[in-house]
Every structure is written in C-alpha cells, then in structure tokens.
C-alpha positions in Angstrom: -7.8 -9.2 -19.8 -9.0 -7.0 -22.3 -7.1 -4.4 -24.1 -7.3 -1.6 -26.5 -5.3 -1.7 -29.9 -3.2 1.2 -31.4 -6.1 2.7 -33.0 -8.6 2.4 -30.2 -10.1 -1.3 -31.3 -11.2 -3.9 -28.7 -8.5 -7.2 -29.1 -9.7 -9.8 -27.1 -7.5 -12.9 -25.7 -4.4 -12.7 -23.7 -3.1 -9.5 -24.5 -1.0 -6.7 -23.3 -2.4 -3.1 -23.6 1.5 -0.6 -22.8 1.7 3.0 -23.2 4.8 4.8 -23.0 5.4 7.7 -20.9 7.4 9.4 -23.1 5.5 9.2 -26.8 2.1 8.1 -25.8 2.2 5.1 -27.7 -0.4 1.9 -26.9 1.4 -1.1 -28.1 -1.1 -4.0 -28.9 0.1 -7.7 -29.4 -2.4 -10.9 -29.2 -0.6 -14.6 -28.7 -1.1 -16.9 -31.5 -2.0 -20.3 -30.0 -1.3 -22.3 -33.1 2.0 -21.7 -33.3 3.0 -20.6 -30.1 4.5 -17.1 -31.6 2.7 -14.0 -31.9 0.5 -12.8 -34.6 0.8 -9.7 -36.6 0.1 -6.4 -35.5 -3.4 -4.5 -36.2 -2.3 -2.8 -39.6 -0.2 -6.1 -40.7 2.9 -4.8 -39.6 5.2 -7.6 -39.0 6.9 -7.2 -35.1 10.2 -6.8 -34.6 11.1 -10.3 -33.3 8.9 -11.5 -36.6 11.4 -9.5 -38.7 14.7 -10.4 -36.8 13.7 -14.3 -37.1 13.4 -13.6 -40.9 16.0 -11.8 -41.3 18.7 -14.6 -38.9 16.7 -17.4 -40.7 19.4 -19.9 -41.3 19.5 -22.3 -44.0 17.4 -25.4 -43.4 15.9 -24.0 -41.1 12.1 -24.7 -41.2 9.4 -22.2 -40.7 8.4 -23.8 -37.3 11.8 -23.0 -35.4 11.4 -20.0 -37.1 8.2 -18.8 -34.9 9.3 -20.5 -31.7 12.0 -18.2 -31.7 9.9 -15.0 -32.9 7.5 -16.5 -29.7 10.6 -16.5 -27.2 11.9 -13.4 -28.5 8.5 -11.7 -28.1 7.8 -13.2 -24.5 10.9 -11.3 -23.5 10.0 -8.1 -24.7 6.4 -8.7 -23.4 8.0 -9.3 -19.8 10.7 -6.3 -20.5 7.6 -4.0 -21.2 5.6 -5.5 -18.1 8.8 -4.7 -15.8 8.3 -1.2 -16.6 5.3 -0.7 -14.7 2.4 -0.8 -16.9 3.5 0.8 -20.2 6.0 3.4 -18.2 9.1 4.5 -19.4 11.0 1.9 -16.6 12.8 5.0 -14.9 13.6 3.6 -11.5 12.3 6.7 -9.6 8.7 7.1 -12.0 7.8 3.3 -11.2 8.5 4.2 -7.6 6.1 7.0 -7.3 3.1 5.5 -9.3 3.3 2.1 -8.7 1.2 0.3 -5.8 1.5 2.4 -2.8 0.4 5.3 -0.8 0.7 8.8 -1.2 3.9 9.8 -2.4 5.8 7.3 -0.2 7.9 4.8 -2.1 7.4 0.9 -1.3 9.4 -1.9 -3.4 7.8 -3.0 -6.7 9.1 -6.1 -7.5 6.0 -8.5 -6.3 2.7 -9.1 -7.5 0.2 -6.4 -7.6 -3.5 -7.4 -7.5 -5.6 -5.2 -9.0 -7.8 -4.7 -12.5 -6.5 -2.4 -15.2 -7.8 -1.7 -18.5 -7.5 1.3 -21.0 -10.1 4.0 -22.0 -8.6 6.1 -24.3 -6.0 7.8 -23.2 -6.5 6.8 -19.9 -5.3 4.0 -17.8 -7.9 3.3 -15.2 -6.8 0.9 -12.2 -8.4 -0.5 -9.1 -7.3 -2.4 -6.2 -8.5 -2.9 -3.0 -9.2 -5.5 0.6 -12.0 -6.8 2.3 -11.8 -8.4 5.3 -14.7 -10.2 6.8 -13.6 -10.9 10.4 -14.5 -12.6 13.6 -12.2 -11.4 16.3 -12.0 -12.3 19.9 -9.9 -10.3 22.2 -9.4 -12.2 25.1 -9.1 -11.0 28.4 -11.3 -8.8 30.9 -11.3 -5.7 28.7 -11.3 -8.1 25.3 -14.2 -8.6 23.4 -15.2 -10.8 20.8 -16.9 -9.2 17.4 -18.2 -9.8 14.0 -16.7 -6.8 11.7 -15.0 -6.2 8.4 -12.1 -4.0 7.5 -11.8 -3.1 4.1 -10.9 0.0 1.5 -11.0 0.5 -2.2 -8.8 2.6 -4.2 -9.4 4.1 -8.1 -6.6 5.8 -9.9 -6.8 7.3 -13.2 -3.6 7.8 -15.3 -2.8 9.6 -18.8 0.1 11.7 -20.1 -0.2 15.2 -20.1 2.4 17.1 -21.5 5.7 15.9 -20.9 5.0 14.1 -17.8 2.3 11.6 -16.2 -0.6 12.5 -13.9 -2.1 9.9 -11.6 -5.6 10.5 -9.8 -6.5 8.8 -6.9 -9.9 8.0 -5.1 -9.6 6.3 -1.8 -13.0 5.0 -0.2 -13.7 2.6 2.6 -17.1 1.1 4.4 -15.7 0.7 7.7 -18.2 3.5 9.2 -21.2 1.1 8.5 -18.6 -2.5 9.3 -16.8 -1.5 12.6 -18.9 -2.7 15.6 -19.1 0.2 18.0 -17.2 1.5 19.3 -14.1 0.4 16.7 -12.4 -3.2 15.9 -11.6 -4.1 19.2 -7.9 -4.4 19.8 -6.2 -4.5 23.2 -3.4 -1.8 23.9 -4.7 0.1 20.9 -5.0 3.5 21.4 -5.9 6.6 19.3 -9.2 9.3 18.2 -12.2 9.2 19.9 -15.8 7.8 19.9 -18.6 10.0 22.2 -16.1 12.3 22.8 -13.9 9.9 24.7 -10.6 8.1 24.0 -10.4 5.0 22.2 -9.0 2.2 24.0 -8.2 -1.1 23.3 -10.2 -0.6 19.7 -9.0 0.4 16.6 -11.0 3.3 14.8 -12.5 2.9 11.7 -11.6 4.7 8.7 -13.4 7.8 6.8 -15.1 7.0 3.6 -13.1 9.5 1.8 -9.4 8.4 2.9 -7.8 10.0 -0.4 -9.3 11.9 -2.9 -5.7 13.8 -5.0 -3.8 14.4 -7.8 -0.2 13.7 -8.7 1.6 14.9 -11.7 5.3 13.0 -12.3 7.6 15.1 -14.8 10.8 13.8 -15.9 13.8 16.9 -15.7 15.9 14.3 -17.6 17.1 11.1 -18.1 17.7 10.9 -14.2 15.4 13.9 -12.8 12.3 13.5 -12.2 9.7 16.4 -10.1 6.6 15.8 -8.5 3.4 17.5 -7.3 0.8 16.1 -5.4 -2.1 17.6 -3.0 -5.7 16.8 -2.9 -8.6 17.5 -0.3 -7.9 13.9 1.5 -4.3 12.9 1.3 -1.4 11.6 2.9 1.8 13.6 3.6 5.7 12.8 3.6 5.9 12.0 6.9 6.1 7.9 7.3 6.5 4.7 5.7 3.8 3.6 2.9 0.5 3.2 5.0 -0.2 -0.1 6.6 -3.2 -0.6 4.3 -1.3 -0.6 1.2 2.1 -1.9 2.2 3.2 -4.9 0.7 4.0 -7.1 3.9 0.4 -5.7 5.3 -1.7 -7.2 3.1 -3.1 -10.1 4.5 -2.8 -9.3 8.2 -6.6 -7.5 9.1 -6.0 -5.9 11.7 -3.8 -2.1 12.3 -0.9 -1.9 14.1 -0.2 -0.9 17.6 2.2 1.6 16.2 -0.1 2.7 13.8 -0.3 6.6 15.5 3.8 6.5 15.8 4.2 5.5 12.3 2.0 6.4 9.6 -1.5 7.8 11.6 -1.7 10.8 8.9 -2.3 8.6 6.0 -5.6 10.3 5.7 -5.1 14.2 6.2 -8.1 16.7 4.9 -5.9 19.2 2.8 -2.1 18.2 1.7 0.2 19.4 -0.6 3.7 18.0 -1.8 6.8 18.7 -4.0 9.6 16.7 -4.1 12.5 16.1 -6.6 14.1 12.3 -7.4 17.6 12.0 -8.9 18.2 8.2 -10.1 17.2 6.6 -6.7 17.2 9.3 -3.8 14.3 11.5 -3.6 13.9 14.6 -1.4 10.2 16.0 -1.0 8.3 18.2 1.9 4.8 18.9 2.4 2.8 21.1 4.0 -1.0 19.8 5.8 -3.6 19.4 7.8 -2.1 17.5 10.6 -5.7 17.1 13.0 -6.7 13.9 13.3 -10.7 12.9 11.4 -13.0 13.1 13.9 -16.3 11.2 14.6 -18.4 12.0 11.9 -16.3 9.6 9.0 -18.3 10.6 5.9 -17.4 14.2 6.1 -14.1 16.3 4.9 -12.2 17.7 8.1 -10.9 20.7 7.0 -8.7 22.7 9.1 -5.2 24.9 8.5 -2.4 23.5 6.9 -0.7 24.5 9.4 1.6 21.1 9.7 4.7 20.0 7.6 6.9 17.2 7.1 10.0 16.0 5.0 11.5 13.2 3.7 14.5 11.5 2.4 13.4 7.9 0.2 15.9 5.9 -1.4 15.4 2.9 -3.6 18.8 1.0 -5.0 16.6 -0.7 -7.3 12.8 -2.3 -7.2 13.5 -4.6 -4.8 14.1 -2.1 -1.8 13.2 1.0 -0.7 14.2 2.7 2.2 12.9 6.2 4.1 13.3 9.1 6.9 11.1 11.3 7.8 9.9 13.9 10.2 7.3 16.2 10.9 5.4 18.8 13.3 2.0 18.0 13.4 0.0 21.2 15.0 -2.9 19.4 17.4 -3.2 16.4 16.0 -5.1 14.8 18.9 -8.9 16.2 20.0 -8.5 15.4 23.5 -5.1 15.9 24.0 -3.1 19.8 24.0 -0.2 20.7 22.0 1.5 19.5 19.0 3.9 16.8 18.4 7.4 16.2 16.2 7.1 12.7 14.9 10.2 11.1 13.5 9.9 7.6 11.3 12.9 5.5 9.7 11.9 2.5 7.8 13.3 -0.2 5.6 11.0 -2.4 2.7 12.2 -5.5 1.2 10.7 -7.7 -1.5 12.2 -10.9 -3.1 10.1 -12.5 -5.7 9.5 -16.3 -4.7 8.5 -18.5 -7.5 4.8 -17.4 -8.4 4.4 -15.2 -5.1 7.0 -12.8 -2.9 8.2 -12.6 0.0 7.8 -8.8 1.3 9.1 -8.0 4.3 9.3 -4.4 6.4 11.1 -2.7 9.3 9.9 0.2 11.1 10.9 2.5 13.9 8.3 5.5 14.8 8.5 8.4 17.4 6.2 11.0 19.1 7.7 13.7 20.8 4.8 15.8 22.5 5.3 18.7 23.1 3.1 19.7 25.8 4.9 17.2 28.4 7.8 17.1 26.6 7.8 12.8 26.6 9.0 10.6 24.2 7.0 7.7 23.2 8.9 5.0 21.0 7.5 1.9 18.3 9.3 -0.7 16.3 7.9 -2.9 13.9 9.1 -5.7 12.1 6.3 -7.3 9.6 7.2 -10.2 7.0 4.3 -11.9 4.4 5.5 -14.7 2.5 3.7 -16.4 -0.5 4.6 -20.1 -1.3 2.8 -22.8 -3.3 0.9 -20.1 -5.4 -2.1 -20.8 -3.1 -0.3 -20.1 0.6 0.2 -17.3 2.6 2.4 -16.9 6.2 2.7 -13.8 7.9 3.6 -12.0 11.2 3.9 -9.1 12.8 6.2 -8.2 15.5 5.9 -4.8 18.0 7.3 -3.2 21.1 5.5 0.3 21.5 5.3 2.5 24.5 1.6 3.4 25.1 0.9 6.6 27.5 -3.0 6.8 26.8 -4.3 2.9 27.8 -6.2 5.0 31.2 -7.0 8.5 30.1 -9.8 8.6 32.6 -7.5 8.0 35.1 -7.8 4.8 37.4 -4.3 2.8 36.0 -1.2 1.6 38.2 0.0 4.2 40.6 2.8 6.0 39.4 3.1 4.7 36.2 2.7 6.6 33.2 3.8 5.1 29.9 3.8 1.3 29.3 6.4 -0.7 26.8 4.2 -3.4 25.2 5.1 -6.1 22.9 2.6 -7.5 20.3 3.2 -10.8 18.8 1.1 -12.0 15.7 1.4 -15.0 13.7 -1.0 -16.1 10.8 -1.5 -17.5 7.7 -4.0 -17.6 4.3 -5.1 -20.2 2.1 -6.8 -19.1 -1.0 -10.2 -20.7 -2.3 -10.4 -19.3 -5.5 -7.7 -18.0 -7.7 -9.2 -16.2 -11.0 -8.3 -13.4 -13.6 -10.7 -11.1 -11.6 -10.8 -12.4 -7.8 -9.0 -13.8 -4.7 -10.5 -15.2 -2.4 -8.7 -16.8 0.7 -9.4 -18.2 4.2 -6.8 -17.5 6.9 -6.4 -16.9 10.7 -4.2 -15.5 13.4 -3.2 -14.7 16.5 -1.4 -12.1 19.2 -0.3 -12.8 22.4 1.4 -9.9 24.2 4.3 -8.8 26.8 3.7 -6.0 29.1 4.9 -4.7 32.7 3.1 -6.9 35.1 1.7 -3.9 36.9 -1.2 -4.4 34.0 -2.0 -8.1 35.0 -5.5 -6.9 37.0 -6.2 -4.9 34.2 -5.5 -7.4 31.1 -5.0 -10.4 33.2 -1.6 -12.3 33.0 -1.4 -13.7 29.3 -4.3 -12.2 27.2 -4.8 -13.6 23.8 -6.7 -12.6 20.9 -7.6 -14.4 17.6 -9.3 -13.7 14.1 -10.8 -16.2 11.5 -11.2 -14.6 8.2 -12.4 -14.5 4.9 -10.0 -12.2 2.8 -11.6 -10.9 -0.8 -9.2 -8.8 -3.2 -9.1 -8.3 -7.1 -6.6 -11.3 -9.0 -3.0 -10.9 -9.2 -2.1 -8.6 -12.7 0.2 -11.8 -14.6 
C-alpha cells in the first residue's frame, strides 16, 4: 500500500499512513528490511521505540538486539494504531459508527475488512465492495434456473472537521442491467414489484443509487460521542446492519427470506438521524422516507418523510454488538394499503480465527400491518467462518411467515400466511489472494420446510443451488 508522509510526500513499501481524530496528525513509518527494525522518520526524527531502545541499552549489549527490540516495540504500536480503526482515536463507540457497516447501524469490528484505502490530503478515501457472478437453479415447478450477478460498490470519504469526523458515503450497484427479469429468482421470496405486479419467488434487484449521505461523528467527551447523518439515499435506525454489508453475509449471494422483516429500508430516498453514544450504548431516531423504490432503479424516489424509527445499540467491546429497534413505516408497499410497525432485535458476534474470523449473527424481525392488523414473524441465524486463510464455510438458517406467495389469488383454501423454513449451506475457496483482489469460487445450497398444503405448488422437497465466482477488494493487513 501506498501512503502519504507527514508533509504530504509519497513513501513507498510496506507502510502505514494513521491520522488521528483528535489532532489531525498523519504518522508515516516505512519497515527497514535489513535490520528488521524501523527506519527513521521523514525529518530524521528518531521514533519513540528507537529512543527507548537507546535509552534501556544495556551494557554489552550489541547494536543488533538493540534494533530487534526497537522492531518489536514498533510492530506493537503499528498494531495498537491499526486497532484503532484506521488512524481514529480508538473510542469504542467512534470505531463503531465509521467502521465497515451500514448506515448508522453498529456491526462488530474485530475481523478483516477488505477494502482499499489510501490518503489524499486531508482525506481518507476508502472503497469496498462484492460481485457475485452466479448460476442459480431453483428447483421445483415455479424454480428457475439463471445466469445473473449480484453485486454493489461503496465509496466513503473521511477528514476531520472541526472537532469531530465526517464520513461520506456513495453506495452504487449494477444489478438493474445483472438481474435476469424479472429478479434473482428465489422461491418463497417475496417483496416490490416488476410490471406492476408482485414479486414472487424472485428477489428484486437493487437501485444504482442505494446510499448517497453524510455523517458527521463529534466526540462530547472522553465517553460522549453525537452523531448526524441524512442523505438523499440512506438507511434509517430501524434494523440490524444490512445483509449486504454484514459481516456473516458476505460470502452468501443471495438475500434473505426475511430480508422485508428485517432490514428492507436499507435504501430509503430521504433520511435523517441523530443519536447520542455514551461508552458502549447508543440511542438514536430518525425520521424517512419509508416507500419502498419502485421499478424504475436508476432514479431517486422521493416522497414525505413521513416514517420514523428508533434504536437502542450496544457494543461491550469490538467483538459484539447488539440492537433493538422499531419503527412506523407510512406505505411502504405499492400494492399493498396501510402502514406497518416493524420491530427488529439482533445480536452480532465476531471472534478472530488465526488469519480469518468467524462472524456470526442472530436476528428476529416483525411486521405488524396495520390495515389487517396481522403479525408476520422471521428469525435468522447466519454464521461465516474463515479457516486455512484460503477457506470459507457458511450458512444461513430461517423460519419466516410469508402472507404474499399468491397475491393474485389461486393458493390453498383457507390459508393465509405460511411459516417457512430456509436452510442454506455453502462454502468458498479463494483463487487468488493479492494486496488489491480476492477472488474465490464457492457454492451452495437451500432446501426448505413448509406446510404441506404448498406441495402442488412447490412440489414436496424443492431444492435450489448456486455455483459462483465471488470478486471483492484484498483483505486491509
């Protein structure tokens, strides 16, 4: 990697470009290979650990020992200053909010993040992002089998200014031109439209724009910290981190079946949030649009703010974080009258695992509509381990209660709502392992439980499969 120097000068090799939150200073260090210790600084300044080896130099001791320790001393604080989240001050709740996830949600940050990063200037550009090129075969007599990729981008900009940090975000995806018409299919999914009818058993693409905002992260105090965040494209309070972005999600292709229980307003046109953090717990609300995008997914949405949310987060330290939230989201669906209160508890656990992590999350989403005054429950347990540097296992576990698999009408008499159980298994083995890219090769599959009153309609054991070629920026060391 490439980083910028304390007076804005290009050092090449392994290097570690920090800036602190609090005093906007870039701290520049380059390894010296000969020796195994690190070099001096750009003006000739001798580092600290150079100084304190000096200084505890013991007689007959040579020169040698002398800069392995100033090496081993300096690795630490190299790793100290990476711990704190790119160059951040290390307050618990400030690597929360603008480490890797979405919105303002908080996620653990303990495991790898792959993305690039350099510094321009003042600023601290980073970009991370998935594609997945996919075929997937849904089995069954309304399966389908499809050639498609799922993928998204994301840009964020950071710099101090003033006393605290602001973070912007760009969001983008190609899904409009990679989704097969019309969506990824998916049985039992469910959720927006295509020709002005309900989308079932596919999975809708995403808009091009999925967040375009602004976040600015001032400290109160040693232990206070205050945000604001709000953009044209955004995602609310309301929910876990988005599926796209979470930690245990990211090398399983396809959306949940939960997805519109759980975290469905991860792209809202128009947001706006304010929260406060003390040490761990943070308590933040938001006001948005809570309308679903519709059809046309290169276009802004824009309607009322008209919905709002809360929600609690709580992170003991950066290997957990925990949530509850709830919201009223005014219309949300096209096709469908009245609002709904959505409720969402979740739990996010990451333990790093030699080179890799093991991330796991719980999940439990509601939708209580309005309009019929029905309940419709998820739960979602998800768990991605990394082993062997090179290997990935995952799965993904669901029971959801589905009310919208016949919205044309023609399904079981007498039945309305239908508990279904999604069970998907998979794994990932990476080709290529660089600085800049990962490339891996992995596959999975679902096989499903549901009331048998659905066997004419899915037949009695449906199964569905993806091979996959799964492209992403290198893991940040």
């Amino acid at each position: 990697m490439v980083a910028l120097g304390a007076v804005g000068q290009e050092t090449a090799g392994p290097s570690i470009a920090l800036r602190s939150t609090r005093d906007d200073v870039r701290l520049g260090g380059a390894l010296d290979r000969d020796d195994g210790g690190y070099g001096q600084h750009q003006h000739g300044q001798k580092s600290e650990p150079e100084q304190k080896s000096e200084q505890d130099q013991k007689p007959g001791q040579d020169q040698k020992s002398v800069q392995e320790d100033a090496g081993h001393d300096m690795s630490q604080m190299d790793m100290q200053h990476m711990d704190m989240g790119h160059g951040r001050s290390g307050n618990l709740a400030e690597t929360m909010e603008l480490g890797f996830t979405s919105g303002t949600s908080w996620q653990a940050q303990s495991g790898p993040e792959y993305m690039w990063m350099r510094m321009l200037r003042d600023w601290q550009l980073m970009a991370h992002g998935n594609v997945f090129l996919t075929f997937n075969h849904q089995g069954g007599p309304r399966g389908a089998g499809k050639l498609e990729s799922e993928n998204w981008l994301m840009f964020m900009e950071e710099r101090k200014v003033g006393p605290g940090t602001l973070q912007l975000r760009q969001m983008l995806s190609a899904e409009p031109l990679t989704a097969p018409h019309p969506g990824f299919p998916e049985l039992f999914q469910t959720g927006e439209t295509y020709h002005g009818a309900p989308l079932v058993d596919h999975q809708h693409p995403h808009d091009v724009f999925g967040e375009i905002s602004a976040k600015y992260v001032l400290p109160l105090g040693e232990s206070v910290m205050w945000t604001l965040y709000g953009g044209p494209a955004g995602e609310p309070a309301l929910g876990p981190t988005a599926f796209l972005h979470r930690n245990s999600a990211l090398e399983i292709p396809e959306a949940p079946l939960g997805h519109h229980l759980q975290d469905s307003t991860h792209i809202s046109f128009g947001v706006v949030t304010t929260g406060i953090a003390i040490k761990g717990v943070k308590v933040e609300g938001s006001v948005f649009n809570g309308r679903e995008p519709d059809e046309k997914r290169y276009n802004f949405d824009f309607g009322s703010m008209d919905s709002y949310s809360g929600r609690i987060s709580f992170a003991p330290n950066r290997n957990w974080a925990m949530q509850y939230s709830a919201g009223r989201l005014i219309h949300p669906e096209a096709l469908e009258p009245g609002d709904l209160v959505r409720q969402t508890a979740s739990v996010n656990y990451v333990r790093p695992v030699g080179e890799g992590a093991w991330a796991t999350t719980l999940v439990w989403g509601r939708n209580h509509k309005i309009e019929t005054q029905t309940d419709q429950n998820s739960y979602l347990l998800e768990s991605s381990l990394n082993f062997a540097r090179k290997n990935y296992a995952f799965t993904r576990i669901e029971l959801v209660d589905k009310d919208e698999l016949f919205p044309e009408g023609g399904g079981p008499v007498g039945y309305d709502s239908f508990r279904i159980g999604a069970y998907t298994f998979g794994g990932v083995r990476d080709l290529l392992q660089s600085e800049h890219w990962q490339v891996g090769l992995g596959a999975d599959f679902s096989v499903y439980s549901k009331p048998s009153v659905l066997n004419p309609f899915y037949g009695e054991r449906p199964v569905g499969f993806k091979v996959f070629l799964r492209i992403r920026p290198g893991k940040m060391r």
